[in-house]
KEMI-236612 format. One record per residue: residue in one letter; x, y negated, z of N, C-alpha, C, O in turn. Coordinates in steps of 0.001 Angstrom, whole numbers, padded with zeros to 6 digits, always signed. Atoms other than C-alpha are relative to their C-alpha. Example, Ala and Ser with C-alpha at 12.3 -4.5 7.8 and 13.67 -1.06 7.14 Angstrom:
2
A+000890+001190+000000+012300+004500+007800+000900-001200+000000+001936-001181+000665
S-000820+001190-000060+013670+001060+007140-000770-001090+000730-000261-002198+000899
//
This chain:
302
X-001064-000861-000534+053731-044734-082859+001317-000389-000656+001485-000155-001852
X-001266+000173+000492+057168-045828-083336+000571+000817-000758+000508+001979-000358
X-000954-000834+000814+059439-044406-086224+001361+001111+000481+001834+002150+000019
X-001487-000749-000667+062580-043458-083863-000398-000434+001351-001148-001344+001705
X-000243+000543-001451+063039-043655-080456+001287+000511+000779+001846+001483+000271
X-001171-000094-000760+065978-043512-077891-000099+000737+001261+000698+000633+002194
X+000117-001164-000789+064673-040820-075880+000423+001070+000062+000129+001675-000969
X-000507-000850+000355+066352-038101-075260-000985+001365+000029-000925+002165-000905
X+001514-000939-000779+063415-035696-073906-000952+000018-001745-001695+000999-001722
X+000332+000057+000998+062011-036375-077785+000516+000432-000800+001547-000239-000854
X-000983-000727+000610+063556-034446-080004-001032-000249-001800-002121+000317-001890
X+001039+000388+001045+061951-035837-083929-000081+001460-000735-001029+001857-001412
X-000401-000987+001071+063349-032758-085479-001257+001664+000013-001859+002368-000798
X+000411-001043-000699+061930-030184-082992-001971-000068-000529-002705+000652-001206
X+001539+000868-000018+058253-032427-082709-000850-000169-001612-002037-000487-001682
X+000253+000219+001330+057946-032558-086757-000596+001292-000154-001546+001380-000933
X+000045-001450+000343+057773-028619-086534-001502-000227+000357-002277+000354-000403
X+000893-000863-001270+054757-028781-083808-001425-001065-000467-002571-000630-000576
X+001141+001044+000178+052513-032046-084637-001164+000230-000459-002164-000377-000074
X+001107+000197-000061+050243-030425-086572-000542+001654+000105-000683+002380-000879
X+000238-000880-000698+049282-027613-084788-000641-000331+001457-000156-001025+002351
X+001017+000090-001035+046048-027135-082334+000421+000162+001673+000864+001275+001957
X-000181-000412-001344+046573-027374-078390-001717-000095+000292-002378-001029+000745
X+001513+000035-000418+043023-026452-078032-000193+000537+001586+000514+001421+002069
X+000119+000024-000911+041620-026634-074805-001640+000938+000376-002631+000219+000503
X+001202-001131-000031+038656-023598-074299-000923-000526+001022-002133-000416+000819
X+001350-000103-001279+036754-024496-071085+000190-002008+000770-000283-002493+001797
X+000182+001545+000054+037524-028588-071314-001069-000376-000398-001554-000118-001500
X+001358+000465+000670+034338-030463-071016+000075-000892-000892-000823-001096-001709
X-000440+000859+001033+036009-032892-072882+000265-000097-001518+000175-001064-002274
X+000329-000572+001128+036330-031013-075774+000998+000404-000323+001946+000353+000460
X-000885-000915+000416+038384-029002-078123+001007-001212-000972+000563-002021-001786
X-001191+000531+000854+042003-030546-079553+000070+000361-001282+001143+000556-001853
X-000235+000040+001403+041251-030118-082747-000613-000547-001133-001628-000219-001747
X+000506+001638+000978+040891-033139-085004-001561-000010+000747-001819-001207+000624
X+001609+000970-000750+037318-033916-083272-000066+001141+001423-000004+002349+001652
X+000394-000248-001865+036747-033404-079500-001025+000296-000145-001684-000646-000585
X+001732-000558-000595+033328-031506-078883-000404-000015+001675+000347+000733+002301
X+000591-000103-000688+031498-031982-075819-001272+000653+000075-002078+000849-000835
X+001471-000726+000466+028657-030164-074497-000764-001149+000958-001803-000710+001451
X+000870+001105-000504+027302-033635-072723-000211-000577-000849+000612-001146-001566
X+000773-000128+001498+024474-034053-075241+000094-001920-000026-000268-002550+000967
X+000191+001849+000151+024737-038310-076282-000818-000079-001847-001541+000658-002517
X+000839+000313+000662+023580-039713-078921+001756-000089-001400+002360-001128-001667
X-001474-000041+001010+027027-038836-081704-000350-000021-001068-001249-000740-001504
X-000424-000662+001502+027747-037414-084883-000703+001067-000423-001466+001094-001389
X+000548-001674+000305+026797-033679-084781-000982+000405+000887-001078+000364+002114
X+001452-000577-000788+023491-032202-084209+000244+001081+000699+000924+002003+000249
X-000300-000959-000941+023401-030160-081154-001952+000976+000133-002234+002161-000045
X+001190-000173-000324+019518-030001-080390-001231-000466-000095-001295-001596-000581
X+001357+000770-000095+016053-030805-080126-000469+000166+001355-000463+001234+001967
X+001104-000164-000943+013995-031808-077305-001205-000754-000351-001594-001249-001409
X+001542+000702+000084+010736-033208-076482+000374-001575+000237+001382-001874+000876
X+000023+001433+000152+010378-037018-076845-000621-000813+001079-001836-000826+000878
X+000494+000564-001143+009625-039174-073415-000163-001614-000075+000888-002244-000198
X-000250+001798-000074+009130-042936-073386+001083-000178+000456+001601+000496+001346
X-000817+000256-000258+011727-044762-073507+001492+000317-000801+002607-000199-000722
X-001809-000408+000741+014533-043075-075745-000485-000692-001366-001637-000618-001792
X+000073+000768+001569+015092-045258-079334-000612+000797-000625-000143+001934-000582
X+000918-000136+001322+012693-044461-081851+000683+000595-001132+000139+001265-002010
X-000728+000114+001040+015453-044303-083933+000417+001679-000123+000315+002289-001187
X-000403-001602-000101+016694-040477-082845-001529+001205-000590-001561+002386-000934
X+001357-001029+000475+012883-039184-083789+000409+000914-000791+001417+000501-001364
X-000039-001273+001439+013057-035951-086346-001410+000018-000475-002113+000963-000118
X+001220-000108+000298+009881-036839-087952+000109+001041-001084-001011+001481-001340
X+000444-001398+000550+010444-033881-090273-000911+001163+001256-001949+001824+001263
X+000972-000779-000802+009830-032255-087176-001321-000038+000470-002226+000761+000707
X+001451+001143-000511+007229-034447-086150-001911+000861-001316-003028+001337-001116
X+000953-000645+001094+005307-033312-089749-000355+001510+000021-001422+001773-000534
X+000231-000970-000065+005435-029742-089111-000473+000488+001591-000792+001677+001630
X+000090-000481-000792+004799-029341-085708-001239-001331+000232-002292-000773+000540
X+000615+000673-000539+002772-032745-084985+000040-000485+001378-000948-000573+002107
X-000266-000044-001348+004576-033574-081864+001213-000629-000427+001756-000303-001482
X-001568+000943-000249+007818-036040-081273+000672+000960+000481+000258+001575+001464
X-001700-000357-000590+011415-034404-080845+000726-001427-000273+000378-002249-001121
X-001321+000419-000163+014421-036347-080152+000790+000870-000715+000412+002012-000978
X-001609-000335+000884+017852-035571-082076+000645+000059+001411+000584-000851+002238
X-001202-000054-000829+020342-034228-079666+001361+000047-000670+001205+000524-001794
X-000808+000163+000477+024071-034714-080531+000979+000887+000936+000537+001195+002043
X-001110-000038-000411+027467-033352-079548+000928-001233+000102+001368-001572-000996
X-000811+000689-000619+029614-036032-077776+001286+000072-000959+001642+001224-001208
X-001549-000731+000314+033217-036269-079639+000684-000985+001451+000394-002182+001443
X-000892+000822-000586+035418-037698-076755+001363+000947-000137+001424+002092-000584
X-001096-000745-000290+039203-037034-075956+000107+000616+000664-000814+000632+001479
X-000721-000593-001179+041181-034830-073884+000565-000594+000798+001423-001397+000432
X-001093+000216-000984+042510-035425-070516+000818+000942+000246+000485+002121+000368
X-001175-000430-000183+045772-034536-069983+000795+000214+001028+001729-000559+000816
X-001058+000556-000794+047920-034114-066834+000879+000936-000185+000563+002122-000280
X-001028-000802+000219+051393-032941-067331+000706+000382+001282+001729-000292+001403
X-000184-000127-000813+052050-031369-063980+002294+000469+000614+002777+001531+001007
X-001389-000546+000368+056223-031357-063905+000856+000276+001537+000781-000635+002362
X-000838-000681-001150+058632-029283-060895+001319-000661+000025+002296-000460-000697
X-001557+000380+000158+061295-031390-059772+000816+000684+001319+001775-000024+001625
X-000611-000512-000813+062623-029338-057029+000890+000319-000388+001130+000613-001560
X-001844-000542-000023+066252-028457-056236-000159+000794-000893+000234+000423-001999
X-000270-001132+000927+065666-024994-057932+000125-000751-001233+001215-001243-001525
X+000131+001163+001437+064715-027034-061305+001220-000282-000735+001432-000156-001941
X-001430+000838+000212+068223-028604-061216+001145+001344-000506+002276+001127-000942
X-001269-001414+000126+070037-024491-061665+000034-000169-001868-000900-000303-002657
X-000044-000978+001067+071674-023603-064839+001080+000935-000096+002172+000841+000465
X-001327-001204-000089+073719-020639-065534+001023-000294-001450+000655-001271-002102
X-001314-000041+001038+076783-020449-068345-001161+000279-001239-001162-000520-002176
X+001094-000395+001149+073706-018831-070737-000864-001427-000693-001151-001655-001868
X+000849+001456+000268+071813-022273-070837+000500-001224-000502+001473-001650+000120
X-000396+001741-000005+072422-025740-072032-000859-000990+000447-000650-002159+000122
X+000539+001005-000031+069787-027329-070629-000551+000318+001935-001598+000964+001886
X+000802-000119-000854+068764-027109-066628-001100+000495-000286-001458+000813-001420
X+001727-000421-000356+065439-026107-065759-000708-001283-000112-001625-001517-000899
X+001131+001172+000048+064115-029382-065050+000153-000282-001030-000842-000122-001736
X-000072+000385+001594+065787-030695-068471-001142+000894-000821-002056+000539-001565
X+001359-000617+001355+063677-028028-070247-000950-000475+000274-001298-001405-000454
X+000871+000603-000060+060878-028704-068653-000705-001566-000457-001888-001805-000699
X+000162+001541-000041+061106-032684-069084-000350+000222-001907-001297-000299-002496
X+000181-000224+001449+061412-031529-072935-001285+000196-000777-001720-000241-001842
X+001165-000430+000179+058364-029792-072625-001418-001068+000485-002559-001011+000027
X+001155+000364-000077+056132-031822-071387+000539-001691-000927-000452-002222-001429
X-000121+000846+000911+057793-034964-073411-000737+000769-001404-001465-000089-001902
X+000533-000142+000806+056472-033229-076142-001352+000515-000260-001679+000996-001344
X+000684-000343-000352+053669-032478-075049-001065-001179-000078-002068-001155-000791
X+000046+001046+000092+052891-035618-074468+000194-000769-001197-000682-001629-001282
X-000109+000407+001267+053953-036813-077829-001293+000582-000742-001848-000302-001395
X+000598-000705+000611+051427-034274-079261-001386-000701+000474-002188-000944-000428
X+001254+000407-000642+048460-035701-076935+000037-001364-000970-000707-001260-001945
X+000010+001116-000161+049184-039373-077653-000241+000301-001768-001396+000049-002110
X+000623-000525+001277+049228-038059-081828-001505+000049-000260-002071-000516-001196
X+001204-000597+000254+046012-036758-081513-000909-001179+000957-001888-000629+001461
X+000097+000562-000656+045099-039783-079591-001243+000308+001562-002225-000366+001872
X+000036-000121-001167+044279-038341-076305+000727-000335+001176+001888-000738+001094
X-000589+000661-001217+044951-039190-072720+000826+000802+000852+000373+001774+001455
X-001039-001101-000980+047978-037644-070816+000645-000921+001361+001291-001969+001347
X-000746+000916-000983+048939-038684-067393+001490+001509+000405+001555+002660-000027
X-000875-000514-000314+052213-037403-065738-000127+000132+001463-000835-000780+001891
X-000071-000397-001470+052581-036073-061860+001221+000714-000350+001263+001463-001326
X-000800-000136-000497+055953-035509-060671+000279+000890+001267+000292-000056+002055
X+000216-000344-001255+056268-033087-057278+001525+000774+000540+002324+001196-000295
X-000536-000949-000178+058578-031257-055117-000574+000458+001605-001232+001475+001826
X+001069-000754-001320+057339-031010-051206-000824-000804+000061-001434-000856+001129
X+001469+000843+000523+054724-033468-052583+000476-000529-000980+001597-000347-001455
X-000083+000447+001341+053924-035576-055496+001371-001368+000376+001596-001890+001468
X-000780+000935-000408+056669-038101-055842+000019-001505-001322+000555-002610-001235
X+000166+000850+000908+055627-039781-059282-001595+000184-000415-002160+001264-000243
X+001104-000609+000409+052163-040301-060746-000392-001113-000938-000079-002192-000433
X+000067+000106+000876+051079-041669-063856-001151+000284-000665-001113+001350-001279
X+001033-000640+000285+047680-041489-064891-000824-000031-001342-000795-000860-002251
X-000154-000273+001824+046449-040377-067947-000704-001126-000795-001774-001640-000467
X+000550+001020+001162+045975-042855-071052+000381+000026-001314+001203+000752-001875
X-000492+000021+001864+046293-043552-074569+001127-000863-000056+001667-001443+000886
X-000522+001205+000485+048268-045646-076436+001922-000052-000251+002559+000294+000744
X-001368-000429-000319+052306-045640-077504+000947-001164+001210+002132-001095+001539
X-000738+000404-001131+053039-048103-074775-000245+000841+001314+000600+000753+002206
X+000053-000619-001561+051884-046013-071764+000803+001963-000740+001051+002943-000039
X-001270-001261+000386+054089-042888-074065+000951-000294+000277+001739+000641+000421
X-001148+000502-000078+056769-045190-073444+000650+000469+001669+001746+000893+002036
X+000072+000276-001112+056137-045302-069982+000270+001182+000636+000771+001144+001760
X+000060-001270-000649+056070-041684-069288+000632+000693-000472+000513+001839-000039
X-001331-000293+000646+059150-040922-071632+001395-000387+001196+002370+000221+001639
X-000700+000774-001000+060703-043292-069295+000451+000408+001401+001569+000293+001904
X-000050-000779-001131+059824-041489-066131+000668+001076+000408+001224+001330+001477
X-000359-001166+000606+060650-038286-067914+001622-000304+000447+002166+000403+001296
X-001329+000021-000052+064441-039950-068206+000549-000061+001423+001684+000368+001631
X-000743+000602-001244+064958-041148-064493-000374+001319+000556+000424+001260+001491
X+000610-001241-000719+063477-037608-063075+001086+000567+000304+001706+001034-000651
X-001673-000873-000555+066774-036025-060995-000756+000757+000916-001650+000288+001621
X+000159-000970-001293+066370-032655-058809-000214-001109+001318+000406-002065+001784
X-000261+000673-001397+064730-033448-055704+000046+000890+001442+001176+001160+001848
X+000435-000890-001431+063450-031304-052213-000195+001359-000407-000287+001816-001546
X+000730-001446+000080+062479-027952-051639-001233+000033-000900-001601-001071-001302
X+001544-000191+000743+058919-026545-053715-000765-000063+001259-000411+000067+002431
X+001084+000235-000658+055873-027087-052374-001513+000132-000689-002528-000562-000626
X+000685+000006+002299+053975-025917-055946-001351+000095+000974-002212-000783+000918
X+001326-000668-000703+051189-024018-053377-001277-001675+000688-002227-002281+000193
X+000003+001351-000896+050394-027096-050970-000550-001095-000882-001701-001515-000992
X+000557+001259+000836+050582-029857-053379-001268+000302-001286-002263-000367-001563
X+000734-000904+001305+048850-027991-056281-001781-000196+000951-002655-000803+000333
X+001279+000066-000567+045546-027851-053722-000286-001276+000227-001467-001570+000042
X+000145+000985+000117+046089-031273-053143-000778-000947-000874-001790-001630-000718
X+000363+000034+001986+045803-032039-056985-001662-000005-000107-002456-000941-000196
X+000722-001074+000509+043277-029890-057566-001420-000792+000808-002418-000699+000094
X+000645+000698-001096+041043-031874-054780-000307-001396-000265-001433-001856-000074
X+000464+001132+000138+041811-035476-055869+000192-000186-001975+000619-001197-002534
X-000015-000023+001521+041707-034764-059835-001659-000058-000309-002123+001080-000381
X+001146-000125-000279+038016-035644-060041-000438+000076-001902-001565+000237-002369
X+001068-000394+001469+037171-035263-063801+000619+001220-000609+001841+001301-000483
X-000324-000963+001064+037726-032471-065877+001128-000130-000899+001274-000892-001855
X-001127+000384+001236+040733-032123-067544+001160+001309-000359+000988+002189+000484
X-000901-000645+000600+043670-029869-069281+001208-000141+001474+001673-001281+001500
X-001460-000816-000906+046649-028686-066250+000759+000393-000416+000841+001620-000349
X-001016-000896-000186+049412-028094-067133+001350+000012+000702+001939-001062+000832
X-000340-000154-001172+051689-026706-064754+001759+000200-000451+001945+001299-000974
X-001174-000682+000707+055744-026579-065808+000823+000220+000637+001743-000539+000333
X-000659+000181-000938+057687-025438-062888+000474+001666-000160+000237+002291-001193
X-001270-001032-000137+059950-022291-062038-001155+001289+001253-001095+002489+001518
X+000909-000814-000613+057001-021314-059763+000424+001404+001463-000087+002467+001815
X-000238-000303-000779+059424-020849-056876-001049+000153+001182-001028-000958+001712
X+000967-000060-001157+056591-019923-053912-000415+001376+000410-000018+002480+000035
X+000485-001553-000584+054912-017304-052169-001043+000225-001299-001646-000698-001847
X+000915-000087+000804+052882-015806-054590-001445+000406+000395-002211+000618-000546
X+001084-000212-000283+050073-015108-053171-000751-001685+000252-001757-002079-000339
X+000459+001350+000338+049566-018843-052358+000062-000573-001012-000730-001455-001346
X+000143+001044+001346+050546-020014-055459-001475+000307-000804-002297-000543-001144
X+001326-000308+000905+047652-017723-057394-001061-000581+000467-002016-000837-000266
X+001308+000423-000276+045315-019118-054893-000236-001475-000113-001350-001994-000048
X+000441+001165+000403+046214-022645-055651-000141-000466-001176-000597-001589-001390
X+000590+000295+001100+046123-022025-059464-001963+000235+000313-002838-000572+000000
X+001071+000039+000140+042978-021013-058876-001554-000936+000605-002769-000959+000406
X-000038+001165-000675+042344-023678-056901-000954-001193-001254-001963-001872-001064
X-000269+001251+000908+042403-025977-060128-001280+000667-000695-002274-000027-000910
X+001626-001161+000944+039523-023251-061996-000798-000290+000366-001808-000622-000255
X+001412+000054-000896+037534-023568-059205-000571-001243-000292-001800-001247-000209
X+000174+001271+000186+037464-027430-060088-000496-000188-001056-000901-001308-001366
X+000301-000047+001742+036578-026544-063679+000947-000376-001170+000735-000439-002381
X-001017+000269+001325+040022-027496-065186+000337+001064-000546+000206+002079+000137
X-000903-000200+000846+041746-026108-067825+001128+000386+000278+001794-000554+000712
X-001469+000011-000691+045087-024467-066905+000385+000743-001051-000234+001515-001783
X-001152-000646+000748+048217-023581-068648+001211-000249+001157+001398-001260+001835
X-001333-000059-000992+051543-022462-066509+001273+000585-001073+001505+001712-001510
X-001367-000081+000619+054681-022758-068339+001209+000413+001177+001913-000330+001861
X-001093-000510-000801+056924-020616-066416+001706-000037-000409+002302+000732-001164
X-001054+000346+000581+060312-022344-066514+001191+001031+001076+001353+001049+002296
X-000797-000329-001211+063103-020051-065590+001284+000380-001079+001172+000720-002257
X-001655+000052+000540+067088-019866-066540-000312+001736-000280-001058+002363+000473
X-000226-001252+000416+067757-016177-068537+000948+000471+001149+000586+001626+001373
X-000137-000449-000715+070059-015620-065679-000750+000571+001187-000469+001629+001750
X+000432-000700-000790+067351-015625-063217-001108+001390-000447-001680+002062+000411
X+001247-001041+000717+064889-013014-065519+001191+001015-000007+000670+001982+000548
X-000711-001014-000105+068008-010640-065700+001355+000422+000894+002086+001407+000790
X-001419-000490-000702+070833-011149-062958+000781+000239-000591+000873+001456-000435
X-001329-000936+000595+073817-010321-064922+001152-000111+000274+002095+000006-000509
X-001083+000595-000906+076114-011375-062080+000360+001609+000262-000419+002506+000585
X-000746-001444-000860+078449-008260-061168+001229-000150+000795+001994+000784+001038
X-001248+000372-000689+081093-010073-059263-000724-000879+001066-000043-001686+001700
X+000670+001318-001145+078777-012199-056888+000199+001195+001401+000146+002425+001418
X+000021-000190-001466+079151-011640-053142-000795-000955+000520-001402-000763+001574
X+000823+001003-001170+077452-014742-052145-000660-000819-000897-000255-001622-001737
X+000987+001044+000863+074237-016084-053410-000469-001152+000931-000739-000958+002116
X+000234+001393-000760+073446-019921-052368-001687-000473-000138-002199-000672-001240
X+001638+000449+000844+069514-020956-052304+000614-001661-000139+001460-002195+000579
X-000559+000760-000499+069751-024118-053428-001151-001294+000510-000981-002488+000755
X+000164+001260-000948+066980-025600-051952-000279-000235+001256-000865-001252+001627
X-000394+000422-001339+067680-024898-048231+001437+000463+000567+001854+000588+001718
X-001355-000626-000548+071097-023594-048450+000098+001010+000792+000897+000889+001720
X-000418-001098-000598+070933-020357-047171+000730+000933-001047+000547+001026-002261
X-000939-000847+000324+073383-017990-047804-000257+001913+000088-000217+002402+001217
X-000131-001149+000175+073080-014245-048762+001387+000800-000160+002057+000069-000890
X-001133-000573+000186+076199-011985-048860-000644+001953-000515-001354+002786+000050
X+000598-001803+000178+075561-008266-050609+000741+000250-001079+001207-000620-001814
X-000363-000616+000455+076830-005924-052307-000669-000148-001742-001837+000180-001953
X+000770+000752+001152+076191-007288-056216-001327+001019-000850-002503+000743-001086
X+000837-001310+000360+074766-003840-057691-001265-000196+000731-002392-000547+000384
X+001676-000083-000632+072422-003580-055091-000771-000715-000141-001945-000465-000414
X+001269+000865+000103+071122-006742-055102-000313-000169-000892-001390-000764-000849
X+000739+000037+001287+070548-006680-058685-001451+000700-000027-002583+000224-000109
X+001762-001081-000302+067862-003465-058297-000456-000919+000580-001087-001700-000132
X+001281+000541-001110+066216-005244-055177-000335-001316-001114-001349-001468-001796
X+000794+001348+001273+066014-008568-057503-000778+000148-000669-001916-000312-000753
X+000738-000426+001941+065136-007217-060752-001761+000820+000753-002817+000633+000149
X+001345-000565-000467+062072-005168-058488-000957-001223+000332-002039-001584-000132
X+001005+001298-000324+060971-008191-056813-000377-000765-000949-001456-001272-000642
X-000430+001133+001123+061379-010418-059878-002069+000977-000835-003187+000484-000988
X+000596-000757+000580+059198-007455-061523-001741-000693+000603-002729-001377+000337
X+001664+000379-001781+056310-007890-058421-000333-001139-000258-001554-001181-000109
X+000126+000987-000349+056337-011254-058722-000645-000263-001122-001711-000867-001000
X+000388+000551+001241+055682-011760-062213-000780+000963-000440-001118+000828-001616
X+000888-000975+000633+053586-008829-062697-001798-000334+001012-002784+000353+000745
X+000684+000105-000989+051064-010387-059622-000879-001191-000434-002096-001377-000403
X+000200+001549+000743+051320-014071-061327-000818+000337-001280-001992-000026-001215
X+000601-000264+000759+050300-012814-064584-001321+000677-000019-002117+000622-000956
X+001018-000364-000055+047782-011072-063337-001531-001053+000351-002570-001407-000206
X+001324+001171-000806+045632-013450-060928-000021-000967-001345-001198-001283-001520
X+000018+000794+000861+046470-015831-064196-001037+000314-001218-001774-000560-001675
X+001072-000743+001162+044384-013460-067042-001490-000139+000951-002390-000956+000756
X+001137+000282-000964+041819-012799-064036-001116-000926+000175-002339-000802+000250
X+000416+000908-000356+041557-016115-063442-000532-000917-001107-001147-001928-000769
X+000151+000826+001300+041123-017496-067543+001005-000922+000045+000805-002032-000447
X-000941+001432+000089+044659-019441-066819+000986+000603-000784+001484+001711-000585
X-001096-000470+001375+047030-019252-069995+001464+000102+000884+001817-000814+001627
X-001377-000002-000931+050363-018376-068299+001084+000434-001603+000665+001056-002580
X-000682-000147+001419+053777-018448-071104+001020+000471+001164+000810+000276+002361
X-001507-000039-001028+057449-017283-069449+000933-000465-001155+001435+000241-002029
X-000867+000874+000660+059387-020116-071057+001892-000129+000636+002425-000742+001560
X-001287-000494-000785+063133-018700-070853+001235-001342-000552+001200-001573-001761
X-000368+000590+000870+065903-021573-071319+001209-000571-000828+001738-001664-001031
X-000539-000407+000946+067815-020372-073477-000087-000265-001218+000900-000395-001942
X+000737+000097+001348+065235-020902-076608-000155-000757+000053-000573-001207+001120
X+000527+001269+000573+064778-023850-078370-000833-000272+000698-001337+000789+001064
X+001008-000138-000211+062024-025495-076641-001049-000018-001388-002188+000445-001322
X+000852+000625+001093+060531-026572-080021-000834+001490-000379-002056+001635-000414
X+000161-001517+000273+060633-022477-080953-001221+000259+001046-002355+000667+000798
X+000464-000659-001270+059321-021790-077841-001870-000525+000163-002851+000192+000363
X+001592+000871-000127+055937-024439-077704-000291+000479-001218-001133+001373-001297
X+000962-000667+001262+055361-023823-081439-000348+001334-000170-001391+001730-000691
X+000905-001476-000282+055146-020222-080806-001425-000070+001215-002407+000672+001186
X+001126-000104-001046+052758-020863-077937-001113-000873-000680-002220-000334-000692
X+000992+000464+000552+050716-023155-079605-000729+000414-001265-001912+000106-001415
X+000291-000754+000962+050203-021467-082523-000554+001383+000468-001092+001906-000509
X+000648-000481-000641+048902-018678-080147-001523-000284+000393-002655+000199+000352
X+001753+000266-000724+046476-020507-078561-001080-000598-001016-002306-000632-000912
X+001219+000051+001318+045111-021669-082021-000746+001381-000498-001922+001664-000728
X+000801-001423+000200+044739-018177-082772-001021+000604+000587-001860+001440+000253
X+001303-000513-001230+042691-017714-079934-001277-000310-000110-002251+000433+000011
X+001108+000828-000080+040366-020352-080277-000584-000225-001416-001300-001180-001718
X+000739+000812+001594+039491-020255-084238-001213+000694+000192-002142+000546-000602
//
């Protein structure tokens, strides 16, 4: 792993805080992120998992003739597997992505790109495999997961050229995913989670049903979590350009209700469903922001 790098999406200062701290992964068959990968696909490893009965054909070498002496009958040694984690860093480049308000210094997508750059830094540490997917009314980058600090390079790289693109399409493509992602692996999802919500929960769950791993980093500007516009007459979407005109008051209530609905619906189907959901506001450091979450989900999993 290189000493410095010329990335901006890398932050050494932020990443020093977070490195050694668990992103454990609970229902990965691949195993748990923390210093040794456990599998429950029994091979022939490190750590004793089990005993079975002994069939022609398996090495001689796995016998437990202790067992053998007390019982008078061949077992086999079963093991726990250590392999890595797969990784895909699922990142929202839609128009919305591209908003920031006067409160922020960093876009939406910028945070995001932050987040999963380091994210990515943290995998490739622990030498696991992280691929990258790109989307907005489909995937538009893809990147599939590996080791090694040249393919970090590669997906730092991606990270930099990534500009707002189309409308969302989180629901849609997300089932897509979820369909041609054929092994088991860690999701995570870092988008603004502009959609209908009712489709979106059904295409996180989508990804469960597949047996992955999900985490949804809900990226959204502190302006949109509190409105604190009192002079607006005309709100712009911006990713089909329609135009609203209202009275600012009012539309604050109706916002702030829906806003409420929306995120009280998401969080739900998300617990329901066993999918870690964070509301990453961006405003906060990301560094603050992941090392509090990760340091969570260690807590969870000791």
């Amino acid at each position: 792993m290189p000493a410095t790098t010329q990335y901006k999406y890398l932050d050494p200062e932020g990443l020093s805080r977070l490195k050694n701290l668990t992103l454990a992964a609970r229902l990965v068959v691949e195993g748990f992120f923390s210093g040794m990968h456990k599998s429950p696909h029994k091979g022939f490893s490190i750590e004793f998992a089990e005993h079975r009965e002994y069939t022609p054909g398996i090495d001689p070498k796995h016998l437990d003739w202790r067992v053998f002496g007390r019982r008078d009958k061949l077992y086999v040694k079963q093991y726990e597997e250590e392999t890595s984690l797969r990784c895909y860093l699922l990142l929202d480049k839609s128009a919305s992505m591209g908003y920031r308000s006067d409160q922020a210094k960093l876009t939406k997508l910028e945070y995001g790109s932050f987040l999963a750059a380091s994210l990515a830094y943290l995998m490739a540490f622990q030498h696991d495999t992280v691929g990258l997917i790109t989307y907005d009314t489909g995937v538009r980058d893809r990147i599939p997961p590996r080791q090694g600090p040249a393919h970090l390079r590669v997906l730092l790289k991606k990270l930099e050229d990534t500009e707002p693109g189309d409308e969302t399409s989180l629901s849609e493509t997300s089932h897509q995913l979820a369909e041609n992602i054929k092994r088991r692996a860690l999701v995570v999802v870092i988008s603004d989670l502009f959609d209908d919500a009712d489709k979106l929960v059904g295409a996180l769950k989508h990804f469960r049903h597949k047996k992955h791993e999900v985490i949804v980093l809900h990226t959204l500007d502190p302006a949109e979590v509190t409105f604190p516009f009192d002079d607006v007459t005309r709100i712009e979407d911006m990713e089909n350009r329609r135009e609203v005109v209202s009275d600012p008051r009012a539309f604050r209530k109706s916002y702030l209700e829906e806003l409420e609905k929306f995120l009280g619906k998401v969080r739900g189907a998300c617990c329901g469903s066993q999918i870690d959901y964070a509301l990453a506001e961006t405003d906060k450091r990301f560094d603050t922001f992941l090392g509090t979450y990760l340091a969570r989900r260690q807590m969870m999993n000791v």
